[in-house]
Phi, psi and omega in degrees: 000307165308308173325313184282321167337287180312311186293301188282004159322286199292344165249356145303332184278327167314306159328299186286320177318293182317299182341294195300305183323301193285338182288338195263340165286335187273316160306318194286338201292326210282349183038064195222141185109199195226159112187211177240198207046243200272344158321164167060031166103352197276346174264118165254165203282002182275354193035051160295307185303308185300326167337282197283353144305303177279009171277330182284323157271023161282309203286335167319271225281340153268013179048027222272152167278162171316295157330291209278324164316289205328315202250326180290318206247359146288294197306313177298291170323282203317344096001299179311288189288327191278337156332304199281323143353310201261315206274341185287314153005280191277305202282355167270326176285350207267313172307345187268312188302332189295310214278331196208009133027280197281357181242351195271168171271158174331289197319308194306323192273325149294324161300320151332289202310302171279332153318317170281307184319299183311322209287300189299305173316299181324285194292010199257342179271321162324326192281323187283351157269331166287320183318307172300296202307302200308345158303338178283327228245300194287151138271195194272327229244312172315311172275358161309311208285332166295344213263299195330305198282345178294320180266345124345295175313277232290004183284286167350282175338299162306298188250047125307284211315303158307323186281331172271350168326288200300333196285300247237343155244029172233110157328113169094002194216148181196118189072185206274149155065033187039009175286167171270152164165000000 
């Protein structure tokens, strides 16, 4: 019973994280609110512009050379997508078991349980293999500095996401503490 408690915190929290993800890709698409990088109309609903924004802070803030882009952003989408797969994946089983809970059998909720256990494993071994591959592309301290900027990005991300929050639901008010700007 502690364990389904424990379990379920952690895919409600999980739940909310992807939520919070798809909404500030969705906020930034919409190109609306103020600050820089993706503001101010600059994201179109076709999301080419957040592209070329995160290509741009990647290769920046890693430094990557022409060379190492040239070789790095094949290996990086194809990573991406499959990343992203997997994770839209667990997040449908996990919202159909959160949805229908109270009808499944014991069995079924445990076949659930390992199938997100399996999900979880999956990405965990996609990383150690994109991990290998990027030894070929990277140096080590680059790819320390890439795990650094993916969780950089998706911050960036957020509070893009919040900062049109403050804008768009306070008249007159952007950012904190009510300054302009």
């Amino acid at each position: 019973m502690i364990f389904m408690n424990c379990y379920k915190i952690k895919m409600k929290r999980l739940i909310f994280t992807m939520i919070i993800l798809v909404m500030a890709g969705v906020g930034a698409m919409n190109g609306q609110g103020q600050g820089q990088g993706f503001g101010q109309g600059a994201i179109q609903p076709d999301g080419e512009k957040l592209t070329a924004y995160k290509i741009a802070f990647f290769t920046k803030n890693l430094e990557l050379t022409s060379a190492e882009a040239e070789k790095f952003w094949p290996l990086y989408n194809d990573y991406s997508a499959r990343k992203n797969k997997l994770l839209a994946d667990r997040l449908s089983t996990m919202r159909y078991a959160s949805q229908n809970e109270a009808n499944m059998s014991e069995g079924e909720l445990a076949s659930t349980a390992d199938k997100l256990a399996k999900s979880f494993a999956d990405e965990a071994e996609m990383v150690v293999s994109f991990n290998e591959s990027l030894k070929a592309v990277l140096s080590p301290k680059k790819i320390i500095r890439l795990y650094q900027v993916e969780n950089q990005y998706k911050q960036q991300l957020l509070r893009e996401l919040n900062q049109r929050r403050q804008g768009t639901g306070q008249p007159g008010m952007r950012g904190r503490g009510g300054q302009t700007g």
